[in-house]
Every structure is written in structure tokens, then in C-alpha cells.
N, C-alpha and C positions, 0 to 999 in steps of 0.2 A: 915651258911656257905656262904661267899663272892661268886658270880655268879664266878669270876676267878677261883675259886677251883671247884666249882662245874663243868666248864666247862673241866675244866684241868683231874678231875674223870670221866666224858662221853669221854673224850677225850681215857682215859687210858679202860676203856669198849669197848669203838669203836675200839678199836685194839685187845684186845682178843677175844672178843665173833666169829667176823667174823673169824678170823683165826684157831679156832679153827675145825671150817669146811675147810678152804684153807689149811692148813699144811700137814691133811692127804691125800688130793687131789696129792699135790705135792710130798709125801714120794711115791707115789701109780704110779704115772703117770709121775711126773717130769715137767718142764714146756709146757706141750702139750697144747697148743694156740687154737689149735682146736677140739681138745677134750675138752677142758673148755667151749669153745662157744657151740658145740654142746650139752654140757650138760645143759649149760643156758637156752637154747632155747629149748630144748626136748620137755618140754610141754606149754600148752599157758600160764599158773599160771608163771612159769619160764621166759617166754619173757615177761610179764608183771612186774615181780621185776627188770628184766634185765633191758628192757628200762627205767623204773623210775628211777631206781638208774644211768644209764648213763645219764640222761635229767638233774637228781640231780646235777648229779657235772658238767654239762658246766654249770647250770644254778652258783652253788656256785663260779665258776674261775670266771665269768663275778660277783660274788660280790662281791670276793676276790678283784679284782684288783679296782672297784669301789670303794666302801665304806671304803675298805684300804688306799687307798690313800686321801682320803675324810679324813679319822679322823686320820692319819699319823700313820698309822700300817707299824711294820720297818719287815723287811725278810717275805713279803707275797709270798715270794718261797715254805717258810716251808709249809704253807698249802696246796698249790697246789700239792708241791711234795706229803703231806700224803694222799691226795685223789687219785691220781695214785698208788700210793702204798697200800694204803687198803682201801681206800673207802670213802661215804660220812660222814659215821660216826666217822669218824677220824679227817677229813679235817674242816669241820664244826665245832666242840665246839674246836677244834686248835686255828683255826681264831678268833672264839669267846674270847676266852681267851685271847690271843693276842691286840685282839679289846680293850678290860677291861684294859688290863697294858696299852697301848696307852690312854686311857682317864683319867687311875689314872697318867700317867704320867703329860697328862694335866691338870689335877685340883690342883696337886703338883705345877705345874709351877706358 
């Protein structure tokens, strides 16, 4: 399997798997902002995925807009936008993928 596909299938896991715990949150609660946070944080196991995973994606936008730009990756909006919208594990093998058509674009050239 070419790393593009491969990233493109974590990419398509990284959006079910977590959602499949956030959909029924939101069928339950609806977007309550701080009923989510309050849940995140409840216990200290819970602040501890919390913060990793928010430290994750400033750390991946400052690679996004880096290394995007470095190997001319085109709409590095789209990952950004997937990492607010569901998270690292989405945002990341996005980019990644993305990254891969950018360089087979280059090698083509």
C-alpha cells in the first residue's frame, strides 16, 4: 500500500473512531461547551489526554503551515480546519497525505 493511501485510511479511522464517542455526547447534550470541558477534565487521566491532544494540534498547525509550505503542500486550510473539527487524528495523516501528492507531484515534474 503507497504511504498516500495508507494515510488517507488513518485519515478515514481518525474521523470515525473518535466520533463515534462525540455524536452520542451531542444527540445527549447538544453543543454544551462546558459540559464537554467539564467532562474532559473530571479526572486527572482525562486532563492528561485533554492536554496532549490540545498541545498536539498547536504543535501540528505550526507544522502544517511549516513544512507545507517548505514542500508546497496547496489548501493547508483543509488540515487545519480537520483538526478543529475532530481532532489530531484526522488533521495529521490529512496533511500527511496531502504532503505525499505534493512530493509525487514533484518527482512527476
Amino acid at each position: 500500500m503507497k504511504p498516500k493511501t495508507a494515510y488517507l485510511v488513518l485519515a478515514v479511522i481518525g474521523t470515525v473512531l473518535p466520533y463515534t464517542q462525540f455524536l452520542p455526547f451531542l444527540r445527549a447534550h447538544g453543543l454544551d461547551l462546558r459540559l464537554f470541558v467539564q467532562e474532559l477534565f473530571s479526572t486527572r487521566i482525562g486532563a492528561f489526554f485533554g492536554l496532549d491532544v490540545i498541545v498536539s494540534a498547536m504543535v501540528l498547525i505550526v507544522f502544517v503551515f511549516v513544512d507545507g509550505r517548505r514542500e508546497g503542500v496547496r489548501h493547508l486550510w483543509a488540515p487545519i480546519a480537520a483538526t478543529l473539527a475532530v481532532g489530531v487524528s484526522l488533521g495529521l495523516p490529512l496533511f500527511l497525505a496531502m504532503r505525499e501528492g505534493a512530493l509525487e507531484r514533484r518527482a512527476a515534474a
